[in-house]
C-alpha angles and dihedrals in degrees: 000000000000125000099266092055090044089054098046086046092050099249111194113249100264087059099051091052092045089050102090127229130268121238093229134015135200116267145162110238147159125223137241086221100064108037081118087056097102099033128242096278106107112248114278103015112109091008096302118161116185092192103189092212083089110050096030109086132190112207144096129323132176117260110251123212132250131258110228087253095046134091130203117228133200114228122233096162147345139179145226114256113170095257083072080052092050093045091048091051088051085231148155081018120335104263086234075089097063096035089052086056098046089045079074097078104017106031090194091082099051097090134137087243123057116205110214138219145081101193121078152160130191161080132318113243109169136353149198124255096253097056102106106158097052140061144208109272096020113140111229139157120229120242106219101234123093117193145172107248087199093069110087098214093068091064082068113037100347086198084076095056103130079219094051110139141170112247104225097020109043088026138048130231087060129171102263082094146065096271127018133198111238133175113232085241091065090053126117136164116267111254097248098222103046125090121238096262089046093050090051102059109059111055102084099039100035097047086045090054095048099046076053109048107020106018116097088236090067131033099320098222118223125203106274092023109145107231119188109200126203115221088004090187090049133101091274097019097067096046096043081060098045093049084046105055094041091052092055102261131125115238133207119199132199112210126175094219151045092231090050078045086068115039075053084065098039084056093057098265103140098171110067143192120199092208090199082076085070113037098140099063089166104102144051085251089063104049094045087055086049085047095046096049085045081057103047086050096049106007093241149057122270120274087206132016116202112225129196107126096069121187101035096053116020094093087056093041096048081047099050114044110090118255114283087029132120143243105206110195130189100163161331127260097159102042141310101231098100124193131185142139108269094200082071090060100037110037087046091041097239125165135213116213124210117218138177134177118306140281122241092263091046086052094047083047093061102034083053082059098049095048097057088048094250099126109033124209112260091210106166101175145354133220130192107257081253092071106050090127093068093041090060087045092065093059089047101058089037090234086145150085119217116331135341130217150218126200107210105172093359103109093209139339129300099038126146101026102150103162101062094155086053083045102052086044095056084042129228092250084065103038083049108037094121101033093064090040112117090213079077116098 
């Protein structure tokens, strides 16, 4: 029997250390050889499509071993966020460069592939001599920071670590495979009543969202604050309103569509925006029109606006939030070039937060969330490991709602759900809201 059948059969622990490891494993990846592939010009501009079927492989790569401070998962599922997008695009740099760098000081993830992917859920199969609080067989989903616990400043905020790096993206062995390479400070316990796929498609935007919206790195979001939430149906977006109504706050989501209008509603969002009534986001007409009709929904302007498309929509966000307010931004689909018109942050004493990711206790927080049912995953649709590239291509092409997902040992869907009596109270209509939404590809 080899591992990956002991996993998927539920092997006790014992038997998964004493199987031994297999000298490849099956992987998506992009290669060092082909970062030219697409040209220089940036996705989108003169016709350009960077498809990432194309990049994005699916194949065998060599096992790599394992720091003292490191576990191997396997890997029942992942998921697609947009920095798999970016790396697969080879934009805004190839991450070669990143994994060069960090080949300085750890030679393993210098190599000419690149396996993708920050968000999993799995089983501990091995792991290194220094790793005290887990144990081999444990189910656990992967936090997507990876940090250097020697540097003094991440015992504070480890998302100021000068060392801080994005496992899957800024590093190599990521979670879009069969096994996955994971430091014990990433790890978290599997939600019981989630299935793998479930489990595996929260970590990196939840725990985003909520560094953004609740920790006290980010807004700090108080009952009755007014939130208005850009792509409110997508991988961010429905976390950020679901963090937002349980904490007391009114949120107002911009959606691009009726069918995303009303899967808001569905979840509960009762103030929306149809994004296509403002298409030209470019001017101060424009954003007093977005403000007004913020205004005529809630009566107010948001406390908080939620940033993550950059460079569309940041002059309208810094506009539009009230004074004394606050832009919190945590990146930059659709471009990182930002404009606006800086009399309108100043002069109203605004203020942009910068955030980025979320720290180990963020992550536990929201975890924490999640496993009492209290944020629900927001899974619209799942692809065989073997088709990540069109996984990824969904994102791409934003032909999606919430997350989407990929099942990598996971034989099929609805695995690995422990906790049935959790799961009937939270109820199936809310764990698989997107994933029955025709909006869905």
């Amino acid at each position: 029997m080899t591992l990956a059948e002991a996993v998927i059969e539920g092997a006790d622990p014992e038997e998964l250390e004493h199987t031994p490891l297999p000298s490849t494993y099956t992987a998506a990846y992009i290669r060092k050889d082909e970062v030219g592939m697409f040209g220089r010009t940036p996705h989108g501009v003169n016709g350009v499509d960077k498809d990432v079927r194309r990049s994005l492989h699916v194949g065998e790569v060599p096992m790599p071993r394992l720091a003292p401070d490191e576990v191997l998962v396997a890997v029942m599922a992942s998921a697609i966020n947009f920095n798999t997008v970016w790396s697969a695009m080879f934009e805004p740099i190839p991450t070669f460069a990143f994994l060069e760098r960090f080949g300085r000081t750890d030679p393993r993830h210098d190599l000419d592939t690149h396996v993708l992917g920050s968000d999993a859920s799995g089983v501990i199969v091995r792991k290194g001599a220094a790793v005290q609080r887990w144990r081999i067989g444990d189910r656990v989903v992967t936090s997507p920071a990876y940090v250097d616990g020697e540097d003094p400043v991440t015992h504070h905020d480890s998302m100021l670590g000068n060392d801080l790096r994005a496992w899957g993206f800024e590093t190599n062995f990521g979670g879009l495979a069969e096994f996955a390479v994971v430091k014990a400070t990433q790890l978290l316990p599997k939600p019981a009543h989630l299935s793998w796929e479930e489990a595996a498609c929260n970590m990196l935007c939840a725990s985003t969202a909520y560094r953004m919206l609740v920790g006290e790195h980010g807004s700090r979001m108080k009952q009755g604050d007014v939130v208005l939430l850009w792509g409110a149906t997508g991988g961010l977006g429905a976390y950020g309103v679901q963090l937002v109504k349980n904490g007391g706050g009114i949120p107002v989501g911009v959606v691009s569509s009726r069918e995303k209008a009303e899967l808001l509603r569905r979840m509960g969002c009762e103030h929306i925006l149809d994004r296509t009534q403002f298409e030209h986001l470019d001017d101060e007409k424009a954003w007093r029109r977005l403000g007004a009709e913020v205004r005529r929904l809630v009566g107010e302007d948001p406390a908080i606006v939620f940033e993550h498309t950059g460079k569309e929509t940041f002059g309208a966000s810094v506009y539009v939030a009230r004074k004394g307010g606050s832009v919190v931004t945590c990146g930059s689909s659709s471009g990182f070039e930002h404009a606006y018109d800086n009399r309108h942050l100043w002069m109203r004493l605004k203020r942009i937060i910068g955030s980025h990711g979320a720290n180990y206790l963020e992550c536990a927080e929201v975890n924490r969330l999640i496993s009492l049912g209290m944020i629900h995953p927001t899974l619209s649709r799942v692809y065989p490991l073997e088709r990540a590239g069109d996984a990824a291509r969904a994102v791409q092409t934003n032909e999606h709602v919430g997350k989407v997902g990929v099942l990598c040992l996971a034989p099929e869907e609805d695995l690995g759900i422990e906790d049935r009596a959790l799961r009937e109270r939270v109820g199936e209509p809310n764990l698989r809201l997107f994933r029955s939404w025709p909006v869905a590809p």
